[in-house]
N, C-alpha and C positions, 0 to 999 in steps of 0.2 A: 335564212330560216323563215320557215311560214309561219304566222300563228294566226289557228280560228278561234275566234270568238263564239262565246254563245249566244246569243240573240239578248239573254237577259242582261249579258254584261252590255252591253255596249246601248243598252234603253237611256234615254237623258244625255247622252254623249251630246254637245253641241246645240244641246234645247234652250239656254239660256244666253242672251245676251252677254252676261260676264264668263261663259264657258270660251266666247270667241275672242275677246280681247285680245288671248296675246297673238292672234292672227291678224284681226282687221281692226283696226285704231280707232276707223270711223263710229261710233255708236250707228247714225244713219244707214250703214251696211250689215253690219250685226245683227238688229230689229229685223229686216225680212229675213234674213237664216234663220236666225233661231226657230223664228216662227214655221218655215219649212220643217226645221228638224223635230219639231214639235210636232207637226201632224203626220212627219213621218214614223215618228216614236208612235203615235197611236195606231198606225196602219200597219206597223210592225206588231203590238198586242194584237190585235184580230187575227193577224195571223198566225199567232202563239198560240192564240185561244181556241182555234175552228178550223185552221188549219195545219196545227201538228209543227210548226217551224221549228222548232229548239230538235224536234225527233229526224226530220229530214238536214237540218247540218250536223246532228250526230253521224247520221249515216253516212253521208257522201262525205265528212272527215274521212271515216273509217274507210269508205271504200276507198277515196284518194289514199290515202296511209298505205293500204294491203297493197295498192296497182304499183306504188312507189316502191314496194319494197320487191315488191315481184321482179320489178323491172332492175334495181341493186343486182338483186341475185342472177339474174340471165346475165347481165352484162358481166359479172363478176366470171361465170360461168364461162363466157364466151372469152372474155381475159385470158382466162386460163389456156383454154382449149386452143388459142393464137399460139400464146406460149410453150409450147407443147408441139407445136405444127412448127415454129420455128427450130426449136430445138433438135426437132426432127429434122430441118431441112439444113440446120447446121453440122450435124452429125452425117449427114447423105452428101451433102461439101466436100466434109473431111477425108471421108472412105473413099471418096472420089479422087480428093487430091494425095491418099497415099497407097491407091492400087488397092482398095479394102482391104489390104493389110491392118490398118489402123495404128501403125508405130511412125514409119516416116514416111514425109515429103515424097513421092515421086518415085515411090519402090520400083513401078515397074520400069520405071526409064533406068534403073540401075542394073541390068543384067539378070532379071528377075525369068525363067523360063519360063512363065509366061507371056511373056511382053513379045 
């Protein structure tokens, strides 16, 4: 399972040095992340701010969500309609192996005036 985030959840994720500890032990490695994620938390407001973000991962959740489900239902669709084609060429087997008769085995090898 997928889960999106909203832009506001996930602001401060990783901005502080003790948000990384239990990844990087080092203090020494910790200190320049954070500080990346720190000006990356800011470059992500501006674009909250001016450029609409929180509105455009609304959207493309939504559309991925619709395209996923679309695509359930074809397959689903398409399942079926196999199933159905088999069935049918199970049934055309059958008639086949008992003279379309449909009762037994091999009618017409059995003295069947037609045969």
């Amino acid at each position: 399972m997928i889960r999106c985030l909203e832009p506001e959840d996930v602001l401060g994720a990783g901005s502080s040095p003790d948000d990384l500890k239990y990844r990087f032990a080092s203090a020494d490695l910790r200190q320049p992340i954070a500080r990346d994620m720190a000006k990356e938390d800011r470059l992500m407001l501006e674009y909250m701010k001016h450029d609409r973000l929180t509105h455009w991962v609304t959207t493309t959740r939504d559309w991925a969500k619709q395209v996923l489900e679309e695509e359930a239902k074809l397959d689903f669709e398409q399942r079926e309609q196999r199933e159905h084609m088999v069935a049918q060429i199970q049934q055309a087997d059958k008639d086949l192996d008992t003279g379309g008769k449909g009762n037994e085995p091999g009618a017409w090898d059995k003295g069947d005036p037609q045969s």
